[in-house]
C-alpha positions as CSV (number, residue, x, y, z in Angstrom):
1,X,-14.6,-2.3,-27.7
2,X,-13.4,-5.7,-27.3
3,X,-11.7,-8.9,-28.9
4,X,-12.9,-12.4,-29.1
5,X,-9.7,-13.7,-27.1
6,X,-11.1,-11.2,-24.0
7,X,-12.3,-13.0,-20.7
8,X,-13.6,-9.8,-19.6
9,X,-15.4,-8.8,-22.5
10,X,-16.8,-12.3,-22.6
11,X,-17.9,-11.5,-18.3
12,X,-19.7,-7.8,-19.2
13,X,-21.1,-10.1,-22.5
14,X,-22.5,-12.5,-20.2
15,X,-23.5,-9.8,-17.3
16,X,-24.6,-7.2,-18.8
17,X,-25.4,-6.8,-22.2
18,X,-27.4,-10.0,-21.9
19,X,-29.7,-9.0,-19.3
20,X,-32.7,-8.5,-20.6
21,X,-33.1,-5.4,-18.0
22,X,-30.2,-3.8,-19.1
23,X,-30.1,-4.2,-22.5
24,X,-34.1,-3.0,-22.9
25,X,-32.6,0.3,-21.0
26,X,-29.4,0.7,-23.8
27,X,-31.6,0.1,-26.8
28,X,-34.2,2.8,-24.9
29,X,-31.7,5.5,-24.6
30,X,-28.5,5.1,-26.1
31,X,-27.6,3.7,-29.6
32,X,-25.2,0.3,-28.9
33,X,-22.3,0.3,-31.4
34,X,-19.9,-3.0,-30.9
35,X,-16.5,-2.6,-32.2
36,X,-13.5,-5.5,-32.3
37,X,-11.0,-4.1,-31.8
38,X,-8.2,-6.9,-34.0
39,X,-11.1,-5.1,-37.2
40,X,-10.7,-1.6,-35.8
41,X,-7.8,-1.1,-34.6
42,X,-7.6,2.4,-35.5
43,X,-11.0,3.1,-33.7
44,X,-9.7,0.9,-30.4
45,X,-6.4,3.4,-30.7
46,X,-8.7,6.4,-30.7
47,X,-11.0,6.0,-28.1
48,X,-8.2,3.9,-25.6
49,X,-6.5,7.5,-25.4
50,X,-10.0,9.1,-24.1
51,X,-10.4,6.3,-21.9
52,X,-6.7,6.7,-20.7
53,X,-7.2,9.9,-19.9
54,X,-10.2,10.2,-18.3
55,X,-9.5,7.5,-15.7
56,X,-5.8,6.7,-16.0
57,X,-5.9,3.3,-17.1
58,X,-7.2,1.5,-19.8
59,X,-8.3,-2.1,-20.9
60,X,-10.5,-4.1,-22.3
61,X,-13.5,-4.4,-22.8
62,X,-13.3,-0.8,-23.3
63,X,-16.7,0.7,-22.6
64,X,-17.2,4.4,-23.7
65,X,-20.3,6.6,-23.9
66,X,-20.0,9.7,-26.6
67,X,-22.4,12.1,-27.6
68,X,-23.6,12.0,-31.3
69,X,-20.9,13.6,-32.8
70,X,-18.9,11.1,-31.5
71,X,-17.1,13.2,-28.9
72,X,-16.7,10.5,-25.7
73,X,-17.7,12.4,-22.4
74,X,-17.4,8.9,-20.3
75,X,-15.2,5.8,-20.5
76,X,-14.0,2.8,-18.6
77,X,-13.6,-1.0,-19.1
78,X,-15.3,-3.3,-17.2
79,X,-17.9,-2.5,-15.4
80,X,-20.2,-5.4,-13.0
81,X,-24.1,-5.2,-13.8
82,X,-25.8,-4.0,-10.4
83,X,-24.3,-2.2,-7.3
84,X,-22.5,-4.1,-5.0
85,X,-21.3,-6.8,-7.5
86,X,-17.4,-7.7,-7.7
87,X,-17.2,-4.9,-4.9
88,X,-18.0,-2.1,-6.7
89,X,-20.0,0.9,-5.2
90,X,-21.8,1.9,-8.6
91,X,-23.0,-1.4,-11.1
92,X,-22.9,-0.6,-15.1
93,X,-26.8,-0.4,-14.8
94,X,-26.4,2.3,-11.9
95,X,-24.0,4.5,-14.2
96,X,-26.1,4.1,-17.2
97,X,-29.1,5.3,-16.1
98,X,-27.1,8.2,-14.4
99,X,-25.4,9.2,-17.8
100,X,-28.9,9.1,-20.0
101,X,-30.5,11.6,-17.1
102,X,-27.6,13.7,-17.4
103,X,-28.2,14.1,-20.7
104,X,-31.2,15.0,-20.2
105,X,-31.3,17.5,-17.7
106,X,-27.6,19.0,-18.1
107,X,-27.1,18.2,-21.7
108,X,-24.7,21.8,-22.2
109,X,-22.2,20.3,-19.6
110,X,-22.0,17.0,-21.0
111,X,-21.6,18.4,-24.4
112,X,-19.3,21.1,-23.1
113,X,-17.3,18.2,-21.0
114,X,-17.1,16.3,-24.3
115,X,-15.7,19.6,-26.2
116,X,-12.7,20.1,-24.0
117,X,-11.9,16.5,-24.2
118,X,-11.2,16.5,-27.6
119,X,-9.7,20.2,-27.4
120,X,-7.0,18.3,-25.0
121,X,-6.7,15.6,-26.7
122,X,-6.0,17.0,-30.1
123,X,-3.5,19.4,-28.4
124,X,-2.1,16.6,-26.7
125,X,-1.7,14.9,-30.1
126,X,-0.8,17.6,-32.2
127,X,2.2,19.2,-29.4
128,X,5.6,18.3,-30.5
129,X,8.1,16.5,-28.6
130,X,10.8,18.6,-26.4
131,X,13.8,16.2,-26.2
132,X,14.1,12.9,-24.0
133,X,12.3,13.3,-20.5
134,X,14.5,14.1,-17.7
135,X,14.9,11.9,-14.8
136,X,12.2,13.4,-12.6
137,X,9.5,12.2,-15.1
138,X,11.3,8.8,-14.2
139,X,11.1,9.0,-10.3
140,X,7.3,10.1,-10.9
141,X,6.2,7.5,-12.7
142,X,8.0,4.8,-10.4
143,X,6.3,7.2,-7.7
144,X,2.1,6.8,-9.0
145,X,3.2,3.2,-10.1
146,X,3.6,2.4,-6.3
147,X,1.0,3.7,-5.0
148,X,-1.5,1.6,-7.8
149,X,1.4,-1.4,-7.2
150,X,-1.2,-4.5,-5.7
151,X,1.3,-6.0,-2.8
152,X,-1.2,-9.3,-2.9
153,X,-1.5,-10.3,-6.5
154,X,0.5,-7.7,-8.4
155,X,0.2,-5.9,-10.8
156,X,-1.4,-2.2,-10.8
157,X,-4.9,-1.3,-10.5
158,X,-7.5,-2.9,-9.6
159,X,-9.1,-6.1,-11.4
160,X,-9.6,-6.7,-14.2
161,X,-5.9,-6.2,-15.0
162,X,-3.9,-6.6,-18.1
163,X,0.0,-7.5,-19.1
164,X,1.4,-4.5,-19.7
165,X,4.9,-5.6,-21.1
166,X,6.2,-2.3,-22.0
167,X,5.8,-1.0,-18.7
168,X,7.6,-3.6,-16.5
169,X,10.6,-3.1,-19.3
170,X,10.6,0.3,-18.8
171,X,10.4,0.0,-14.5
172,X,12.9,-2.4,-14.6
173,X,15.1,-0.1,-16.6
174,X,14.7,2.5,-14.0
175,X,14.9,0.6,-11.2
176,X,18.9,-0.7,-12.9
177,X,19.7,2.6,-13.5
178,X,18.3,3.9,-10.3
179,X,19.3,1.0,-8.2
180,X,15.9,1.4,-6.8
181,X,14.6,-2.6,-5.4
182,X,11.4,-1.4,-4.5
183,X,11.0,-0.8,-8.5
184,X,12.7,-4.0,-9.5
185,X,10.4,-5.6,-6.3
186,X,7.6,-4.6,-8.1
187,X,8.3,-5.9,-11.6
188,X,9.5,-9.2,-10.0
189,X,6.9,-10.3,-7.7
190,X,3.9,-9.1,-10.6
191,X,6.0,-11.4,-13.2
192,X,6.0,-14.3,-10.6
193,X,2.3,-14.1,-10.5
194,X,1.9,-14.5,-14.0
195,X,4.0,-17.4,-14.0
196,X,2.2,-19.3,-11.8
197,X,-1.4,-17.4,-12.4
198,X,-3.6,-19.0,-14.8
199,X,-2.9,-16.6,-17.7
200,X,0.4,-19.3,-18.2
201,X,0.1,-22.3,-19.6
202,X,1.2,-24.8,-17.1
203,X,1.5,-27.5,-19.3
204,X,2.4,-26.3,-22.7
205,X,3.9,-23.4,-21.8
206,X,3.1,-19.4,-23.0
């Protein structure tokens, strides 16, 4: 899953899915679907929440393996072609060719994996709210934030990141009500990377 406007996607594009290598092995064993996510907005929505919770993170190009009911037992976002590239142990063609032997040889606990997935993420989905969080659920959020905080280029995570307005808002509203200037450090010195990253446009502005 992926957008036109995505540098990433356009990196993986390039990468992998144009390797002839690669893309011989996906059209051998798994079936290729492509989805755009500005079209599909509702599929990008569904399968962003398996991705989320499988890893923890999500973005784009959103990369996700199911099984053929369409129950997703492995997600992630980018992914660099071979071992070793961009500093990753395991390349995309290392995973895939992991994934299709699973498959093969443990099928039951890929299909069970898949199952109770979607078991927790329907309950997740379907369990009514219980009143505002209290502030502990604050404090633990500012708490995994930092330890995912990058002190060199901010931002959390590892690359590729995304802007993820909603969360600075909501950090920098705890770290006000908290007075708390590690969180408001955090928000401030990721923001001033933007600025002066290439994402802004230096000479038109936005």
């Amino acid at each position: 899953v992926g957008y036109s406007t995505c540098h990433w996607c356009h990196v993986m594009e390039r990468e992998s899915f144009e390797d002839e290598e690669i893309a011989a092995f996906i059209n051998t064993h798994f079936v290729a679907i492509k989805v755009d996510r500005e079209e599909r907005p509702d599929v990008d929505a569904v399968y962003m929440t398996a991705v989320q919770a499988m890893t923890g993170r999500g973005g784009w190009p959103m990369t996700v393996v199911m099984t053929p009911d369409k129950r997703p037992f492995f997600g992630g976002t980018y992914f660099p072609p071979r071992d070793g590239d961009r500093g990753m142990r395991a390349g995309f063609f290392t995973i895939l060719k992991a994934l299709a032997q699973a498959y093969q040889t443990e099928r039951e606990k890929v299909l069970e994996s898949a199952a109770d997935l979607t078991r927790a993420l329907a309950r997740a989905g379907a369990r009514p709210a219980e009143g505002l969080p209290g502030p502990e659920v604050l404090v633990e959020m500012a708490t995994q934030l930092a330890k995912n905080f990058d002190p060199r280029f901010g931002g959390f995570g590892r690359a590729p990141k995304f802007p993820r307005p909603a969360l600075y808002e909501q950090l920098l509203r705890y770290a006000r009500r908290a007075e708390d200037p590690a969180a408001r450090h955090m928000v401030a010195f990721s923001l001033a990377h933007m600025a002066g990253g290439g994402m802004y446009d230096q000479i038109g502005g936005g």
